[in-house]
GUMI-173191 format. One record per atom (N, C-alpha, C, CB): residue number from 1; residue in one letter; atom name; x, y, z. Coordinates in Angstrom, 1 decimal. Glycine has a CB too. Layout:
NUM:A:CA:X:Y:Z
...
end
This chain:
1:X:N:-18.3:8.8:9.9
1:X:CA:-17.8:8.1:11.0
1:X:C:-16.7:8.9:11.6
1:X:CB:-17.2:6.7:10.6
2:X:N:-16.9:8.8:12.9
2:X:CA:-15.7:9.9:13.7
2:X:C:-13.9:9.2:13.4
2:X:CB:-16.1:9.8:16.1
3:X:N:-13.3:9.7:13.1
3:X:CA:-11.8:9.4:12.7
3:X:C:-11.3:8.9:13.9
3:X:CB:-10.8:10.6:12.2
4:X:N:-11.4:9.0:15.4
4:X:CA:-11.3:8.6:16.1
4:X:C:-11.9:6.9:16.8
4:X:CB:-11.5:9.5:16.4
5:X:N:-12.3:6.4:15.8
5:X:CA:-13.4:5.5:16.1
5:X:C:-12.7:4.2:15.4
5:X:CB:-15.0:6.1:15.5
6:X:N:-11.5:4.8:14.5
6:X:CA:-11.3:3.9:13.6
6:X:C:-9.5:3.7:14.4
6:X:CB:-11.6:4.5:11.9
7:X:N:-9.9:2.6:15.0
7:X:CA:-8.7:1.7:15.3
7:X:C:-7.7:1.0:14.3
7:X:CB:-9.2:0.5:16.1
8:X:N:-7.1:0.6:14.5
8:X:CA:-5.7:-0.2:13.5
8:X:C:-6.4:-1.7:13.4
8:X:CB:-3.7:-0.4:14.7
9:X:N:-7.2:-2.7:14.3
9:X:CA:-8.1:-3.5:14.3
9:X:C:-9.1:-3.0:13.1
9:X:CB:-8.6:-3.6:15.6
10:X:N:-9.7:-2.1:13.5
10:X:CA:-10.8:-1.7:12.8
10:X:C:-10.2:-1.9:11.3
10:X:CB:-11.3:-0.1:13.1
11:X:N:-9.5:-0.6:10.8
11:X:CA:-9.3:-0.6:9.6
11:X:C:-8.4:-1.8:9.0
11:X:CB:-8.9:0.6:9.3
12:X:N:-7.7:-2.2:9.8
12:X:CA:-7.5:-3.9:9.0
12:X:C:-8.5:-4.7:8.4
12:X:CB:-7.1:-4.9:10.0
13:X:N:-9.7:-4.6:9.3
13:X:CA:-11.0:-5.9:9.1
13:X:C:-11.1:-4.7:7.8
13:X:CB:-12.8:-6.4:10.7
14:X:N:-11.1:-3.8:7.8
14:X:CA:-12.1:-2.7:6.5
14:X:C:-11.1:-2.9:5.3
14:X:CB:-12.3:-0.3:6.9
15:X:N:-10.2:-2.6:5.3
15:X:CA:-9.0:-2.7:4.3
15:X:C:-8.5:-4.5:3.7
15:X:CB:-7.6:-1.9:5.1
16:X:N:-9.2:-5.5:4.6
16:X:CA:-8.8:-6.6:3.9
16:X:C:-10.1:-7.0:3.1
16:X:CB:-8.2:-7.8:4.8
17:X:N:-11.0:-6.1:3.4
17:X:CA:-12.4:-6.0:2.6
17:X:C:-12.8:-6.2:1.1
17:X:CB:-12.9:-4.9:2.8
18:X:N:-11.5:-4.8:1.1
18:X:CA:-11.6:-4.1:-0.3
18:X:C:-10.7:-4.8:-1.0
18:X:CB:-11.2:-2.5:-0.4
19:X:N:-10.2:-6.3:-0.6
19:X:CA:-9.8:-6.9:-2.2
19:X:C:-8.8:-8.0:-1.2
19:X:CB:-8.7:-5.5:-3.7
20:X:N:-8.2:-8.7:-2.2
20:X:CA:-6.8:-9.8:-1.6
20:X:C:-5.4:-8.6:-1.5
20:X:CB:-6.4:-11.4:-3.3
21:X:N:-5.0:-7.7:-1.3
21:X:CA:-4.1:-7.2:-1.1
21:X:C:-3.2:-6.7:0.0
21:X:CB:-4.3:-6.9:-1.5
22:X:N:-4.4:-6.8:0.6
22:X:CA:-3.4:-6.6:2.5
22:X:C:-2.5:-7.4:2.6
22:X:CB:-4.1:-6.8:4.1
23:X:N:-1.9:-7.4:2.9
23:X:CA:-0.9:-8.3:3.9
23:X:C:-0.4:-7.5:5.1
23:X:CB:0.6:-8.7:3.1
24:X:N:-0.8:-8.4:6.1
24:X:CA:-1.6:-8.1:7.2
24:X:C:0.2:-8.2:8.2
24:X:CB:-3.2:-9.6:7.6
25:X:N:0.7:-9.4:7.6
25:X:CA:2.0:-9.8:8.4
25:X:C:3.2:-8.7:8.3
25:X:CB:2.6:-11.3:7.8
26:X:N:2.9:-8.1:7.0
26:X:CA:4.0:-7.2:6.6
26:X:C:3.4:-5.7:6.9
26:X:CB:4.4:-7.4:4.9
27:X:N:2.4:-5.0:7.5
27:X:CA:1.6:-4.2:8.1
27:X:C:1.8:-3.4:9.3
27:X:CB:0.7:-4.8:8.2
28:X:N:1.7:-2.6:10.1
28:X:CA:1.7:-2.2:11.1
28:X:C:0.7:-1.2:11.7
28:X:CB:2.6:-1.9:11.2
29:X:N:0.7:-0.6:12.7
29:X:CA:-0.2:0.8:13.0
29:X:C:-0.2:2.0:12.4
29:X:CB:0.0:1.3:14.1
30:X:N:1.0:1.5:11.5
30:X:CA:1.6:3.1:10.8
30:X:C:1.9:2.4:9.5
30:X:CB:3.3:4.0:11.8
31:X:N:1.9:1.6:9.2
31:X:CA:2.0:1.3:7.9
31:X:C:1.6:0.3:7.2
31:X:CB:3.0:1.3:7.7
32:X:N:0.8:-0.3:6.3
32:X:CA:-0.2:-0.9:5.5
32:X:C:0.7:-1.3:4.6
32:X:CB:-1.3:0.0:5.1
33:X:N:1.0:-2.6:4.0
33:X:CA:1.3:-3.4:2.9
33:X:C:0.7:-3.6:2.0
33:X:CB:1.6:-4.4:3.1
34:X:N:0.4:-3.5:0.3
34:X:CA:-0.4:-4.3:0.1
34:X:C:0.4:-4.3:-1.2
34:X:CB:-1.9:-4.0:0.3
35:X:N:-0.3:-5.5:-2.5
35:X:CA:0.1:-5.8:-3.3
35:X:C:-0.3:-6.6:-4.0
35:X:CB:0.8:-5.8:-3.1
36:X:N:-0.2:-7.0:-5.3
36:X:CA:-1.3:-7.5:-6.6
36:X:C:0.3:-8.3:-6.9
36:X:CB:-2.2:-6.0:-8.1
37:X:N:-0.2:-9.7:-7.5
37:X:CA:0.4:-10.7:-8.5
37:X:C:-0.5:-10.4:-9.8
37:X:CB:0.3:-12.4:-8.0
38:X:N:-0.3:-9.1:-10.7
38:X:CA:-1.2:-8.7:-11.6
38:X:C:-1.3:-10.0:-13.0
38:X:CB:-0.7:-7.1:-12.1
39:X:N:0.3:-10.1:-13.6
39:X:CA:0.1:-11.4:-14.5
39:X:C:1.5:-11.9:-14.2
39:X:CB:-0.4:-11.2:-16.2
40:X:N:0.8:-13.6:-14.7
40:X:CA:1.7:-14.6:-14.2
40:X:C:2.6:-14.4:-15.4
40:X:CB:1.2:-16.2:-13.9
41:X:N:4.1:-14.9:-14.9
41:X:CA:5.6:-15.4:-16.3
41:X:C:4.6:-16.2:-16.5
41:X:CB:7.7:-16.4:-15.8
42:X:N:4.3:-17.4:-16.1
42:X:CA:4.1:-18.8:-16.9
42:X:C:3.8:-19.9:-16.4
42:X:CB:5.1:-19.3:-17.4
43:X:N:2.3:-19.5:-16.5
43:X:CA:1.2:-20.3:-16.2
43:X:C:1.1:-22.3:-16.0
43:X:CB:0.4:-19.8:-17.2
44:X:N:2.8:-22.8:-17.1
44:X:CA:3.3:-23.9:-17.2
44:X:C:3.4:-24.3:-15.7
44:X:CB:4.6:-23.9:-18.1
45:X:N:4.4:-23.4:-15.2
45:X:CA:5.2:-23.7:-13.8
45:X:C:4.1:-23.9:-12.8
45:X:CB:6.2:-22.2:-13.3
46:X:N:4.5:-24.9:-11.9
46:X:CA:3.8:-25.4:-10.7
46:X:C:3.3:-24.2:-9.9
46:X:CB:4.9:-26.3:-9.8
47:X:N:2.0:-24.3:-9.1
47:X:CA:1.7:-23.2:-8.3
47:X:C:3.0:-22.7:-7.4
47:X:CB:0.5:-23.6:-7.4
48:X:N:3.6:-23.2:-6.9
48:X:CA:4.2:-22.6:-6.0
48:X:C:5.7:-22.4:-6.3
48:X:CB:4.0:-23.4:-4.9
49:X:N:6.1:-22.2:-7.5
49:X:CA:7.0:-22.2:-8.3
49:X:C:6.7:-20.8:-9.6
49:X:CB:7.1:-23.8:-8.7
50:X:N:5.3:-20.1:-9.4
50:X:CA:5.3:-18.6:-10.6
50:X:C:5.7:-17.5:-9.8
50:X:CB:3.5:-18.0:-11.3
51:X:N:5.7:-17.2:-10.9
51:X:CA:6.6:-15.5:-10.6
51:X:C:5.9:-14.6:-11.5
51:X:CB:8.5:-15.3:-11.2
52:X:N:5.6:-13.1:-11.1
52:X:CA:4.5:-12.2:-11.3
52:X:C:4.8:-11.1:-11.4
52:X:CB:3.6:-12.2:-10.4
53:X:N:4.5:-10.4:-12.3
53:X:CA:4.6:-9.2:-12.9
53:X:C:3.4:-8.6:-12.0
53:X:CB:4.6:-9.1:-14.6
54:X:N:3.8:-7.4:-11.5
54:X:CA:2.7:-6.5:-10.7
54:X:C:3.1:-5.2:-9.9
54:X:CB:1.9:-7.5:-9.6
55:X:N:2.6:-5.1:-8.7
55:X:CA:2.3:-3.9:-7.8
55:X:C:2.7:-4.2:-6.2
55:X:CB:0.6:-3.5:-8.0
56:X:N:3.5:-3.5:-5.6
56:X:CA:2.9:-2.8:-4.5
56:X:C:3.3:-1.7:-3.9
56:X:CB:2.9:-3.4:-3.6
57:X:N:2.2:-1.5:-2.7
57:X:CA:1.8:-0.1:-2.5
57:X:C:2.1:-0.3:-0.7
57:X:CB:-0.2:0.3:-3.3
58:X:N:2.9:1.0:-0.9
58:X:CA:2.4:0.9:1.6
58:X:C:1.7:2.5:1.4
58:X:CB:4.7:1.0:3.5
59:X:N:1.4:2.3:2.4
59:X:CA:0.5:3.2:2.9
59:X:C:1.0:4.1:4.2
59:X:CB:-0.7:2.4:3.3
60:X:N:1.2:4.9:4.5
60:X:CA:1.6:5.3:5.8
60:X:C:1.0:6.3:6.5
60:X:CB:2.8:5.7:5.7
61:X:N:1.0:6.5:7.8
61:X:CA:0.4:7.4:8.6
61:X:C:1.1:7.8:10.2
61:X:CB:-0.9:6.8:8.6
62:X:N:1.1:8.9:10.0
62:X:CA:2.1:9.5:11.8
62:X:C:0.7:9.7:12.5
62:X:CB:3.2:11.6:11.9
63:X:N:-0.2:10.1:11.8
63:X:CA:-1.4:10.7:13.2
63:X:C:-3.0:9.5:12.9
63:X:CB:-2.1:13.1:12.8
64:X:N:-2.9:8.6:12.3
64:X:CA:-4.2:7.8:11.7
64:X:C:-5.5:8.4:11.1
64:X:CB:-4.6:7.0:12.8
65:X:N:-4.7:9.6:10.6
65:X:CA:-5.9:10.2:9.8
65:X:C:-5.8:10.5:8.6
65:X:CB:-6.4:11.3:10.3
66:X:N:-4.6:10.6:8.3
66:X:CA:-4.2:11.5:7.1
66:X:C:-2.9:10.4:6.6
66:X:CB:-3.6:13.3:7.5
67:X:N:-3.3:9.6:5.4
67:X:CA:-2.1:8.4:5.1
67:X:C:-1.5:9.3:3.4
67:X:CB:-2.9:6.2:4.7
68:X:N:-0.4:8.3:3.3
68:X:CA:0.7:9.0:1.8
68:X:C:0.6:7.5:1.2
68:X:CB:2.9:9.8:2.3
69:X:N:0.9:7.1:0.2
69:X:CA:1.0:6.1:-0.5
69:X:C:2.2:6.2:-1.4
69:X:CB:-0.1:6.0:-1.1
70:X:N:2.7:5.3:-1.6
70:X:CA:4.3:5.0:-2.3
70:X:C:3.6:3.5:-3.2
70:X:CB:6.1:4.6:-0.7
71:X:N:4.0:3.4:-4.2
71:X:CA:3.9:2.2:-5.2
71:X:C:5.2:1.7:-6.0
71:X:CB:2.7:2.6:-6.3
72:X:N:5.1:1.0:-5.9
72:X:CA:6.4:0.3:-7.0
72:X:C:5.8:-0.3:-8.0
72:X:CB:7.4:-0.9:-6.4
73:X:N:6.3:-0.9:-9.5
73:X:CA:5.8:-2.0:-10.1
73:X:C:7.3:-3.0:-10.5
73:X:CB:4.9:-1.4:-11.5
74:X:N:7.0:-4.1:-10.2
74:X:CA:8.1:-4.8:-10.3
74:X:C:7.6:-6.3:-10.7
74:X:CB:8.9:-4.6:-9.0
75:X:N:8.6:-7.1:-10.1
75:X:CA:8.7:-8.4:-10.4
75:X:C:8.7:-9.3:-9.3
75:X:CB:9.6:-8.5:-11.2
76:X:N:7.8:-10.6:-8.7
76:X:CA:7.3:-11.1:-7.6
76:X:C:7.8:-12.1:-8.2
76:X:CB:5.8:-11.0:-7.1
77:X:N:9.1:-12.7:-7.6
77:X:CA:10.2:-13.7:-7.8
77:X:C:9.9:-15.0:-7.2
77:X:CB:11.5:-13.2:-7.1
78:X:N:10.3:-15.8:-7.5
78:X:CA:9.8:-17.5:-6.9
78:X:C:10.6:-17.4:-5.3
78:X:CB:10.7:-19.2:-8.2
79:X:N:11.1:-16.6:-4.7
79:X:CA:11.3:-16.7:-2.9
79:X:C:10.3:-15.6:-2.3
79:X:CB:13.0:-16.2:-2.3
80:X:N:9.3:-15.6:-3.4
80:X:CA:8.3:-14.4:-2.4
80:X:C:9.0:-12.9:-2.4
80:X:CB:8.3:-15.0:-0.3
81:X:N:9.4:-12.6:-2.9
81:X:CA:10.0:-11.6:-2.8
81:X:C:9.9:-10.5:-4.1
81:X:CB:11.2:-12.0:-2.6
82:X:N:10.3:-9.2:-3.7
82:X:CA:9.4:-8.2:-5.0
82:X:C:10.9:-7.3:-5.5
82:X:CB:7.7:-6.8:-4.2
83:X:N:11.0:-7.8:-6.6
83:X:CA:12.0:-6.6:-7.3
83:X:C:11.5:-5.7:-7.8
83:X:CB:12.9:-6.9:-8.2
84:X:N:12.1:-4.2:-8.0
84:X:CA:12.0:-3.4:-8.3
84:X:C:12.3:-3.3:-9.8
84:X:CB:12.4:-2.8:-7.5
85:X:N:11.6:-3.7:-11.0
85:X:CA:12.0:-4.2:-12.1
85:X:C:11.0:-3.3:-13.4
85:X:CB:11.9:-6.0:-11.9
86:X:N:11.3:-2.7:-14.6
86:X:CA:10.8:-2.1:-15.5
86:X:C:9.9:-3.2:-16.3
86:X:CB:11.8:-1.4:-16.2
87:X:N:8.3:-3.0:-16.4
87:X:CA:7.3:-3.7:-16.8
87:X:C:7.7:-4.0:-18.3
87:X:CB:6.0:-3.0:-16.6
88:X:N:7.8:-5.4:-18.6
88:X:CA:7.9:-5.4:-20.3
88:X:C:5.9:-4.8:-20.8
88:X:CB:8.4:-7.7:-21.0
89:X:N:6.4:-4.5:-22.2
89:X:CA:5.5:-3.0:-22.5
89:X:C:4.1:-4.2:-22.6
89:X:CB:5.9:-1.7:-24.4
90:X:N:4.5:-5.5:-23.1
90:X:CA:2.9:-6.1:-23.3
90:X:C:2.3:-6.1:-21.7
90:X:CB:2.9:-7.9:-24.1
91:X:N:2.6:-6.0:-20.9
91:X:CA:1.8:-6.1:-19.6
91:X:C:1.8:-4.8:-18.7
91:X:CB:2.3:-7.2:-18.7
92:X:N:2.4:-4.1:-19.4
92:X:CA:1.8:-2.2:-18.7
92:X:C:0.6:-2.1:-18.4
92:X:CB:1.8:-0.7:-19.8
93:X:N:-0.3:-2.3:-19.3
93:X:CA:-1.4:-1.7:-19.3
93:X:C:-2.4:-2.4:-18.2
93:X:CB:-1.9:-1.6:-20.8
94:X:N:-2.1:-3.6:-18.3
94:X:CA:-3.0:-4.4:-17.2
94:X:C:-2.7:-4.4:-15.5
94:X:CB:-3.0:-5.9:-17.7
95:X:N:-1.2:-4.6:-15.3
95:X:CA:-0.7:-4.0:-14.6
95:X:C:-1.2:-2.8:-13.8
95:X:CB:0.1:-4.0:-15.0
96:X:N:-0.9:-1.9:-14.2
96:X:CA:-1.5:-0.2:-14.2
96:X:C:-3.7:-0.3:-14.0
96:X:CB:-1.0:0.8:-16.5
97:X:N:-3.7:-0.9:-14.8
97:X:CA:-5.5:-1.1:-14.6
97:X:C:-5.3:-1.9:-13.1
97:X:CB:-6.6:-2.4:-16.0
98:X:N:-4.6:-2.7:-12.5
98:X:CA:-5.2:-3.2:-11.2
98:X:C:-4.5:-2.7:-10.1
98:X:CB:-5.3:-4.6:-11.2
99:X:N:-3.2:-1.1:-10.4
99:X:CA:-3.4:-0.9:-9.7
99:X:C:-4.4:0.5:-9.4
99:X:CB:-2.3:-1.1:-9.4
100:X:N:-4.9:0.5:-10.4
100:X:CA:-5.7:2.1:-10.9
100:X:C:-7.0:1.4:-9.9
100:X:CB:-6.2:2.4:-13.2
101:X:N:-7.7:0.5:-10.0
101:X:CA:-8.4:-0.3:-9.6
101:X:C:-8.2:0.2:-8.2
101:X:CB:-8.2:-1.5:-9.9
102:X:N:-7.8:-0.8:-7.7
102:X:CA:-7.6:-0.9:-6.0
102:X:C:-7.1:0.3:-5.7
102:X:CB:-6.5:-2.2:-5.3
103:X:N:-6.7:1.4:-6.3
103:X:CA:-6.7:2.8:-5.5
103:X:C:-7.8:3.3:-5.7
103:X:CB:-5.7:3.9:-5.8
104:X:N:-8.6:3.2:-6.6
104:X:CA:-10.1:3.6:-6.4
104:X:C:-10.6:3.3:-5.4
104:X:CB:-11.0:3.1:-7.1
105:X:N:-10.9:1.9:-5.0
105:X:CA:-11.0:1.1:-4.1
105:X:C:-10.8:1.9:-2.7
105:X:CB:-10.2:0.1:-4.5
106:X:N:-9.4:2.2:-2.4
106:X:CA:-8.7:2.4:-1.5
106:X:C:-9.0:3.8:-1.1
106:X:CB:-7.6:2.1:-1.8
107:X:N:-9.0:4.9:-1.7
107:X:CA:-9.4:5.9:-1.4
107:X:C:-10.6:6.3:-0.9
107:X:CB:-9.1:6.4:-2.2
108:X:N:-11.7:5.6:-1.8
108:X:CA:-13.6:5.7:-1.5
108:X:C:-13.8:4.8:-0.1
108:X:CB:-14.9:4.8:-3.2
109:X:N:-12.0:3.8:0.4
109:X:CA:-12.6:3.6:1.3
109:X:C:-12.4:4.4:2.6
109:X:CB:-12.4:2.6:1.3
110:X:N:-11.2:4.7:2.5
110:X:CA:-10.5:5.8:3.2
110:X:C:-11.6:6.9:3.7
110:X:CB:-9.4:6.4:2.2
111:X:N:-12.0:7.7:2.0
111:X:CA:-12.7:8.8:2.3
111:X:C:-14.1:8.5:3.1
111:X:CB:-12.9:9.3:1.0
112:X:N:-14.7:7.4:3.1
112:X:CA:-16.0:7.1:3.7
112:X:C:-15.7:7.0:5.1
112:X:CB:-16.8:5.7:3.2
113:X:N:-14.0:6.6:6.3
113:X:CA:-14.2:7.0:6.9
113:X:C:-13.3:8.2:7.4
113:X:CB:-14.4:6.3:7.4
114:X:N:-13.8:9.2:6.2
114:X:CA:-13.7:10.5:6.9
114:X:C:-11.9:10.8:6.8
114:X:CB:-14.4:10.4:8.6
115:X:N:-10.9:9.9:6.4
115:X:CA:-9.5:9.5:6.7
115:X:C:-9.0:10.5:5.3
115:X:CB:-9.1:7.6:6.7
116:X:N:-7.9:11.2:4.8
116:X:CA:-7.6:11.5:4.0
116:X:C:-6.4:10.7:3.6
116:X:CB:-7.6:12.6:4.2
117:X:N:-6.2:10.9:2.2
117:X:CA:-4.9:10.1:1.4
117:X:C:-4.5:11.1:0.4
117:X:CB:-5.2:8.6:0.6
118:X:N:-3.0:11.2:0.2
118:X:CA:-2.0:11.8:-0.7
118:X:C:-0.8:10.6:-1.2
118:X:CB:-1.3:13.1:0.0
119:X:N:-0.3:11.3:-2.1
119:X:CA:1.3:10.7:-2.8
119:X:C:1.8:11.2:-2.2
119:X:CB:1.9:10.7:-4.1
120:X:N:2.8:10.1:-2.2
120:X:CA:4.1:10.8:-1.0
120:X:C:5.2:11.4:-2.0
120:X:CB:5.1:9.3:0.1
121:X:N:5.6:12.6:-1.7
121:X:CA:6.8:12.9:-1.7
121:X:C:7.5:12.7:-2.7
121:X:CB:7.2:12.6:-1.0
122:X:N:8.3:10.9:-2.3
122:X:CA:8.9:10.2:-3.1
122:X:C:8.4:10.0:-4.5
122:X:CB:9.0:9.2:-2.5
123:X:N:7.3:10.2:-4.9
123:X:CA:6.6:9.6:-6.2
123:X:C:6.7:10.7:-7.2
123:X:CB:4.9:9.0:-6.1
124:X:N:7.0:10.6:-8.1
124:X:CA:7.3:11.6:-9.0
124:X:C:5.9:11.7:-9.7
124:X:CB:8.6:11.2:-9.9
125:X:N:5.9:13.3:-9.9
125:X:CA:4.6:14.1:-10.2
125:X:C:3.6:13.5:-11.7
125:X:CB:5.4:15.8:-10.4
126:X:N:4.3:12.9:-12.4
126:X:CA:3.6:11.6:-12.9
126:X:C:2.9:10.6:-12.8
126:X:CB:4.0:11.2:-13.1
127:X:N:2.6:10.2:-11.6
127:X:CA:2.7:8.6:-11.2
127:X:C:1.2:8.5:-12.0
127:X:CB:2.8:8.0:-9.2
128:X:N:1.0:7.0:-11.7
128:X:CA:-0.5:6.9:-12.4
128:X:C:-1.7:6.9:-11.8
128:X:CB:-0.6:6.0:-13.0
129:X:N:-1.6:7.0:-10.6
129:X:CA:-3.0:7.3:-10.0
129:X:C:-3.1:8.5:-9.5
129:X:CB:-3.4:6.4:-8.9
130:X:N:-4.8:8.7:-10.1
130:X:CA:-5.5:10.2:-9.8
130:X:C:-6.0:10.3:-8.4
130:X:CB:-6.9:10.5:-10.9
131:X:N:-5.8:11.8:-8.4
131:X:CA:-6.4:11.8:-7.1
131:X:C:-7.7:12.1:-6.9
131:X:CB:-5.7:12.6:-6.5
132:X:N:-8.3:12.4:-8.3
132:X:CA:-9.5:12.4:-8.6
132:X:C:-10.8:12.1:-7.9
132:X:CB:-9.4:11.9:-9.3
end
């Protein structure tokens, strides 16, 4: 598919495809939101009252061809809101699997149209997703 062909419309409808993680409101032409509620505190608490151990990720792009990715893992607070918080060790691993996941995801979708993706910069030469 020609890189030109792919609008900010376009790859919205394509990117909310590949899973529940867009957020579409927090998004732009140049930058892409997304994010996982990987596991709940406590499944006790009323729906609209949990708080979630998980992921997110933006996406960015100056020319709509070539995006960088940044990820945090933190903690999804009862006002909707995401701290920047160190995973207790029993939920690393599942955490990490979904966001290992949806960059699979994200990249094979990327790459099919023709779009390239890297880590930004900011992410220290560690992080956990391959570029593989």
């Amino acid at each position: 598919m020609s890189t030109d062909t792919v609008t900010h419309r376009k790859l919205v409808r394509i990117l909310t495809a590949i899973g529940p993680y867009l957020r579409e409101l927090k998004s732009s032409e140049s930058q892409y939101f997304f994010d996982c509620l990987a596991v709940c505190v406590s499944a006790k608490a009323a729906p609209n009252e949990r708080e979630f151990w998980g992921w997110w990720l933006t996406l960015d792009t100056q020319d709509g061809q070539h995006f960088e990715f940044h990820y945090q893992f933190g903690f999804f607070d009862i006002e909707g809101e995401w701290q920047g918080r160190a995973l207790p060790k029993k939920h690393q691993a599942e955490v990490t699997r979904t966001l290992r996941d949806f960059y699979a995801k994200l990249a094979a979708c990327l790459e099919s149209l023709s779009l390239t993706i890297s880590p930004s910069a900011t992410l220290e030469k560690d992080h956990v997703l391959s570029l593989a």
